[in-house]
MIVEX-43941 format. One record per residue (C-alpha): z, x, y. Coordinates in steps of 0.001 Angstrom, whole numbers. Example, Ala and Ser with C-alpha at 12.3 -4.5 7.8 and 13.67 -1.06 7.14 Angstrom:
2
LOGU       zz       xx       yy
LOGU     7800    12300    -4500
LOGU     7140    13670    -1060
***
This chain:
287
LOGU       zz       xx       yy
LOGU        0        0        0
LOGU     1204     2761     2240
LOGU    -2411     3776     1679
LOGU    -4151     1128     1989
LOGU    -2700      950     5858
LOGU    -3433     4201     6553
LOGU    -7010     3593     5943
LOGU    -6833       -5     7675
LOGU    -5180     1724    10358
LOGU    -7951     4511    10645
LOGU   -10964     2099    10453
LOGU    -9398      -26    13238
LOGU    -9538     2976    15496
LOGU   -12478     3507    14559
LOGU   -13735       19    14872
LOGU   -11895      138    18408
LOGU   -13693     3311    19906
LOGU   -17140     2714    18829
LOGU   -16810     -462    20859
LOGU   -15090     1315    23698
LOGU   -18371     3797    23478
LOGU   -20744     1039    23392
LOGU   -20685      296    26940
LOGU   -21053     3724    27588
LOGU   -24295     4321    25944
LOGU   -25802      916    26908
LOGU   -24915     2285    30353
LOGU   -26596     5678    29681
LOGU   -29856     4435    27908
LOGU   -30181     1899    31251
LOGU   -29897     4764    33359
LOGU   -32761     6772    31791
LOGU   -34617     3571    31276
LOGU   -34381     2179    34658
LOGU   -35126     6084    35817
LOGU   -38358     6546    34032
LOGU   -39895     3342    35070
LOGU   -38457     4543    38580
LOGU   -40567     7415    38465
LOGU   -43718     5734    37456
LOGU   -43640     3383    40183
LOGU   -42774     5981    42637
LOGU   -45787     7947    41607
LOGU   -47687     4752    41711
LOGU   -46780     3958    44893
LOGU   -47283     7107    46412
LOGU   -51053     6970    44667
LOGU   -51530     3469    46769
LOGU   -49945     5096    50196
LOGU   -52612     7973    49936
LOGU   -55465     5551    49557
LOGU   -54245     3320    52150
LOGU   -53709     5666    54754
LOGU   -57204     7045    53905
LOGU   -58703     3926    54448
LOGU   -57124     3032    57835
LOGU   -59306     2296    60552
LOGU   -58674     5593    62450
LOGU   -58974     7675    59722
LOGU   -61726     5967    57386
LOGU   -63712     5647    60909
LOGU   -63545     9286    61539
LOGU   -64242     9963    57963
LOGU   -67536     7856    58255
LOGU   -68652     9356    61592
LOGU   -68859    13021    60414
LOGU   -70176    11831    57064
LOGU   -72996     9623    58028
LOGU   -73924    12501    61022
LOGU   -74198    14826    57861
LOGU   -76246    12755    55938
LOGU   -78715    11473    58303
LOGU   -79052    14703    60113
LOGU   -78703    13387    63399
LOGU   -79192    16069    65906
LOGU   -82509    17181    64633
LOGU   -83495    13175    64320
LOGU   -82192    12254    67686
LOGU   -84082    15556    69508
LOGU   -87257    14791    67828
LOGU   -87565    11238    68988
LOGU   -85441    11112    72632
LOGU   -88189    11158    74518
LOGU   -89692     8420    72441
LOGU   -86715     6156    72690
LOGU   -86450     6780    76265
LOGU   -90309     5785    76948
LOGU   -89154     2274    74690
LOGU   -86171     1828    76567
LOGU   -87931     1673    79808
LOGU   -90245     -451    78720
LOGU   -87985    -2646    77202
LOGU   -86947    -6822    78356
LOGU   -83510    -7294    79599
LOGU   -83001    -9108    76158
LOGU   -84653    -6962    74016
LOGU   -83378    -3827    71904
LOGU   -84193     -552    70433
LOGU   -83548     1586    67814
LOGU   -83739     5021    66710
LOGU   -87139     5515    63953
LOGU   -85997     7279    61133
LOGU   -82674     6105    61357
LOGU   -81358     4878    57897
LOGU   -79021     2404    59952
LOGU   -80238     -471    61547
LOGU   -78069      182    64914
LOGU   -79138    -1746    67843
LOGU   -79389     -199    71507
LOGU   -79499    -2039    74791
LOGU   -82306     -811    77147
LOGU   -79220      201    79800
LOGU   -77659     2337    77405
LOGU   -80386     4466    76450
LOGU   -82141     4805    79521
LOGU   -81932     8070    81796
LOGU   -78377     8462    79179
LOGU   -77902    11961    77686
LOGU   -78617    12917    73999
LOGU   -74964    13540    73306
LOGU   -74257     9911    74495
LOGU   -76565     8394    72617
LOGU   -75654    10215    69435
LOGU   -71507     9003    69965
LOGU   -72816     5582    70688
LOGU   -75118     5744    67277
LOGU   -72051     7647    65128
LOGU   -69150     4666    66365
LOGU   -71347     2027    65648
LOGU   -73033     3434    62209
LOGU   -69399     3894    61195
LOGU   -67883      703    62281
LOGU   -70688    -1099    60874
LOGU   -69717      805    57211
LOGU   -66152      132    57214
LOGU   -66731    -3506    57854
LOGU   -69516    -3371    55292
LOGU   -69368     -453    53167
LOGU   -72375     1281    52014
LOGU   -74757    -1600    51867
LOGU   -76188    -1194    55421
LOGU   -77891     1958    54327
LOGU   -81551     2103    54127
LOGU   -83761     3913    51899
LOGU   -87349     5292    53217
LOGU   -88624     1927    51890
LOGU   -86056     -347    53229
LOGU   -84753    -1266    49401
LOGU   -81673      -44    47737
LOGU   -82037     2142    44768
LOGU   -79515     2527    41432
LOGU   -77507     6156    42325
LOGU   -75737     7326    39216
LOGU   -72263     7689    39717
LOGU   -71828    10847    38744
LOGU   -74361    12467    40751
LOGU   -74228    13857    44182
LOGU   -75643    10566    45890
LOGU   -73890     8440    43710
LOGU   -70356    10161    44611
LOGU   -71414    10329    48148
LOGU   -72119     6481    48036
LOGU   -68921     5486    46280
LOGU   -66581     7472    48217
LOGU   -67667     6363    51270
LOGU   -68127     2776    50134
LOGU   -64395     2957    48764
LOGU   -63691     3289    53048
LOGU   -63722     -448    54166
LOGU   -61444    -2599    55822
LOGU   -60930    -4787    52921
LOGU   -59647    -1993    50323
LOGU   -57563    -1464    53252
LOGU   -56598    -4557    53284
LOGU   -56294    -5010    49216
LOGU   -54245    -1588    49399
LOGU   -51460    -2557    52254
LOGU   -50732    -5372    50139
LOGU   -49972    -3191    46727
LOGU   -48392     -423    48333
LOGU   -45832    -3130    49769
LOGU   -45518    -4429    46325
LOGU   -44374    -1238    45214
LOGU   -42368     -165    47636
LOGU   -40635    -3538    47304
LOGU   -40320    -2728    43201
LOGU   -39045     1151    44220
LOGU   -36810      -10    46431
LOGU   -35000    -2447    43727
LOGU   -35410      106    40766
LOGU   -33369     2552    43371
LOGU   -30476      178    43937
LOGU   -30820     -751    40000
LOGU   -30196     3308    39113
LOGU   -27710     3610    41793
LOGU   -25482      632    40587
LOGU   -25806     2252    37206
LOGU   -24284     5578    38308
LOGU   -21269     6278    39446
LOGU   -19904     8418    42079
LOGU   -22239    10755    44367
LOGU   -24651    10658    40989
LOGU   -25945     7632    42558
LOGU   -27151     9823    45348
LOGU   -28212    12286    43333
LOGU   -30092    10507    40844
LOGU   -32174     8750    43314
LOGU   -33019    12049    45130
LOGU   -33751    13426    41618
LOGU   -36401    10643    40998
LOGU   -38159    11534    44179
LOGU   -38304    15154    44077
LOGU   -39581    14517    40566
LOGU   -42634    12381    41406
LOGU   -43620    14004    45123
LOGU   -43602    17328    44308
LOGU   -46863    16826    42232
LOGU   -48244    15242    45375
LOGU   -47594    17734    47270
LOGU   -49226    20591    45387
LOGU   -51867    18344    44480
LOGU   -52906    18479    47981
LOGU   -51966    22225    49031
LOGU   -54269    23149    45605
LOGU   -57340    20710    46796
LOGU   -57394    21966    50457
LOGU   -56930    25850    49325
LOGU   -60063    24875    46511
LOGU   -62207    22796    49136
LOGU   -61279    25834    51608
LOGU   -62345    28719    49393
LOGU   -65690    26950    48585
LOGU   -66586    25692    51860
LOGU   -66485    29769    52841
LOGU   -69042    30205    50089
LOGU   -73035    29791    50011
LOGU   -72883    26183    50065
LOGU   -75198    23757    51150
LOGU   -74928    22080    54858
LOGU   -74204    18599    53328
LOGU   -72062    19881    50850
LOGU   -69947    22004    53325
LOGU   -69558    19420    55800
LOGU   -68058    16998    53118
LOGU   -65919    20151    51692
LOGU   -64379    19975    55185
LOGU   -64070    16510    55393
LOGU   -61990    16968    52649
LOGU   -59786    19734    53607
LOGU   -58958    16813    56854
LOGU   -58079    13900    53999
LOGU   -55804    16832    51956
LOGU   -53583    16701    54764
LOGU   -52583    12994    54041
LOGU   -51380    13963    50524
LOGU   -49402    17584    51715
LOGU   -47811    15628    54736
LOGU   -46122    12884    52443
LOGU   -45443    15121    50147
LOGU   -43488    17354    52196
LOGU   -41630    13871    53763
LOGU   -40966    12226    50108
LOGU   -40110    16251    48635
LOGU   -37586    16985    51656
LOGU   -36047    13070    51374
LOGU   -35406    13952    48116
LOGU   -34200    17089    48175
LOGU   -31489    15506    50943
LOGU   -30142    13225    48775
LOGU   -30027    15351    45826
LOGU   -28472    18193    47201
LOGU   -25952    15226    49032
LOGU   -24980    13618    45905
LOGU   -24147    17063    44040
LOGU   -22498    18876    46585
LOGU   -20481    15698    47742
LOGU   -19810    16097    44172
LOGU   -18217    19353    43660
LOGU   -16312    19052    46901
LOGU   -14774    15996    45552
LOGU   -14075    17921    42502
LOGU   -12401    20762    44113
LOGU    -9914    18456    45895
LOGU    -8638    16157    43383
LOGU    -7969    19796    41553
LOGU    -4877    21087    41139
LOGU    -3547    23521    43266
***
């Protein structure tokens, strides 16, 4: 008998701290859980912020301006056929228009702003409109030699060219503020969620740990793409080809800049939560 409650005993206490543990490790598996989905999102939402900040008026505008000057040669076109424009323009009605031959944009000019108006005028007015006309429309506008559009694989240079630039419109824009919010609204919830589930300053830290974890890929992302784009643009490259290389090297500064900001938040919180930590430690210590 005296055995038999000795074992009782011993699987009651056993009994008793496997359920005293099972909170516990409930508690830990949440935390890594709730943390890895945490990081996903993060990374997603920092994905969405890149594009949507790409695709802002200001920038996707500027972006379209030096691309479509690249592509359709402008200065060359514009010198050849001034003087040709200029004799239209003054013979032109009050309510009539004229455009640019060659062009592969069908841009509209009033008589007034054309005539006796510098080439360098003339080429801002054609470059704002050309790209304000693509980022309401995309690529479509675009013109071949025979006014129809023609099937661009995607993976070659045109087709790359066409589909990056087409990606720059005010409705991705649009489509993209509306999923980055969603995620920052679902990173912002996972980050309380993880912090409830620590304790301590770990909720600091944990949080900061998340973030350094998923921006610091951003941010070399972009230092390695602008240092790449950089190296070849210095090389024998093509005029096209070195104009859109430093296009790029402009856009790689969206990903480095909120990379830095997301990799120094971060940082803050995690070096917060452990030093807060250890300070904590060292005065509940006994003297």
């Amino acid at each position: 008998m005296a055995y038999n409650s000795t074992r009782y005993a011993g699987s009651r206490r056993f009994l008793d701290n496997s359920s005293d543990s099972s909170p516990d490790f409930w508690r830990n598996a949440g935390k890594w859980a709730v943390a890895l989905v945490f990081f996903i999102a993060l990374g997603a939402l920092l994905a969405s912020l890149q594009l949507f900040q790409a695709t802002s008026e200001g920038t996707a505008k500027r972006t379209l301006r030096r691309a479509v000057a690249a592509l359709t040669e402008i200065d060359p076109l514009l010198e050849r056929n001034y003087d040709d424009l200029q004799q239209r323009a003054a013979t032109a009605q009050p309510d009539e228009t004229v455009r640019l031959r060659d062009y592969p944009l069908d841009i509209a000019l009033r008589p007034e702003e054309v005539r006796g108006v510098p080439q360098g005028r003339i080429r801002d007015l054609l470059l704002d409109r050309s790209a304000d006309l693509m980022y309401s429309q995309g690529t479509a506008p675009l013109r071949t030699a025979n006014g129809r559009a023609q099937s661009i694989g995607l993976f070659t240079v045109g087709g790359l060219t066409d589909h990056g630039l087409g990606f720059l419109t005010k409705h991705r824009h649009d489509t993209l503020g509306v999923l980055t919010f969603a995620l920052a609204a679902l990173c912002l919830v996972l980050g309380v969620t993880l912090a409830a589930l620590c304790r301590g300053f770990g909720r600091l830290a944990s949080v900061g740990a998340v973030a350094l974890m998923a921006s610091t890929p951003l941010l070399f992302a972009g230092i390695g793409a602008r240092y790449y784009m950089r190296i070849v643009s210095e090389g024998d490259s093509e005029y096209i080809q070195r104009e859109f290389l430093e296009i790029g090297q402009g856009l790689a500064w969206i990903p480095i800049r909120d990379g830095i900001a997301f990799t120094a938040l971060g940082a803050a919180f995690l070096v917060a939560g452990i030093g807060c930590a250890v300070w904590a430690d060292r005065r509940g210590a006994p003297r």
